[in-house]
C-alpha positions in Angstrom: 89.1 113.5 95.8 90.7 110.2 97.5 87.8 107.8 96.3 88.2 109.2 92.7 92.1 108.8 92.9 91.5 105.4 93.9 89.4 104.9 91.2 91.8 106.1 88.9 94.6 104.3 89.7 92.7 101.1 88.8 91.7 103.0 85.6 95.5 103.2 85.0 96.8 99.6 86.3 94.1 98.2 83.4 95.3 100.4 80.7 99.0 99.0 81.8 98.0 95.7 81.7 96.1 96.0 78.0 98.6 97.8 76.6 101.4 95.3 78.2 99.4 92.5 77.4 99.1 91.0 80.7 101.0 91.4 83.5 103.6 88.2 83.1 105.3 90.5 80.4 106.4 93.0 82.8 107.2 90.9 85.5 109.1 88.4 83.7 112.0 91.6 82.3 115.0 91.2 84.5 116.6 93.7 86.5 117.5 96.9 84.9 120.5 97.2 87.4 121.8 93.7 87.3 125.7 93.0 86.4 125.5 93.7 82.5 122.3 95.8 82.5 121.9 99.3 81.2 122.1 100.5 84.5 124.3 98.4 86.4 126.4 99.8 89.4 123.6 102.9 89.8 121.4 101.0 92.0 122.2 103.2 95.4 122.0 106.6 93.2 118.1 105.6 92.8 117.6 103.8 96.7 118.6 106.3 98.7 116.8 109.5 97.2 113.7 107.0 96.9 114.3 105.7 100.9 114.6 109.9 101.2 111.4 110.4 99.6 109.6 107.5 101.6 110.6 109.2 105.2 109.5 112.2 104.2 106.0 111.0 103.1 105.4 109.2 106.1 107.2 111.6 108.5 104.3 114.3 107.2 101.8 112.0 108.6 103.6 111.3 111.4 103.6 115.0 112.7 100.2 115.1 111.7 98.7 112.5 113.8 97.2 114.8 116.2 95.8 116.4 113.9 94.0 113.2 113.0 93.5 112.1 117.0 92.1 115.1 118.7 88.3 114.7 118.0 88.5 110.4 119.3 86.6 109.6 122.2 89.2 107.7 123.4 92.7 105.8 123.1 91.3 102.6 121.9 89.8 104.7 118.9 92.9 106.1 118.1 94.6 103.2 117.8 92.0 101.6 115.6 91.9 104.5 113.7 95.3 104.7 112.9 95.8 100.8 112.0 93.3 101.3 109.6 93.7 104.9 108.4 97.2 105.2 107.9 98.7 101.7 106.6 95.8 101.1 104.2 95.5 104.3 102.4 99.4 104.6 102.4 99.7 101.2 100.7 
């Protein structure tokens, strides 16, 4: 299911973009958590469960690497394989 999730997500990001009317509208809001904004002063109650969140998704792969390793022929291909297969997918 990746490729159709990929494929998705671009479905998405152009129904944001037509219904936002481009992508300068969205960018151009200020900070919800600046002094004076609805949500000033909650900025760390939303960064650290989010930096939380982020360790755990990556420490899942993490342990799982050799899962992903065992079958490579050798070191160079893990490496290789990792470079690409983890950061690029992730992102």
């Amino acid at each position: 299911t990746a490729p159709l999730k990929i494929v998705i997500c671009f479905v998405l990001l152009g129904w944001v973009y037509q219904k936002a009317g481009g992508f300068g509208p969205i960018m151009e809001q200020p900070s919800q958590y600046a002094p004076g904004g609805p949500k000033a002063g909650q900025f760390m109650s939303v960064f650290w469960p989010s930096l939380t969140a982020m360790v755990g998704f990556w420490a899942t792969l993490a342990l799982n690497i050799p899962d992903f390793t065992r079958f490579a022929k050798s070191q160079k291909d893990q490496v290789v394989g990792q470079a690409i297969g983890l950061p690029v997918p992730m992102g």
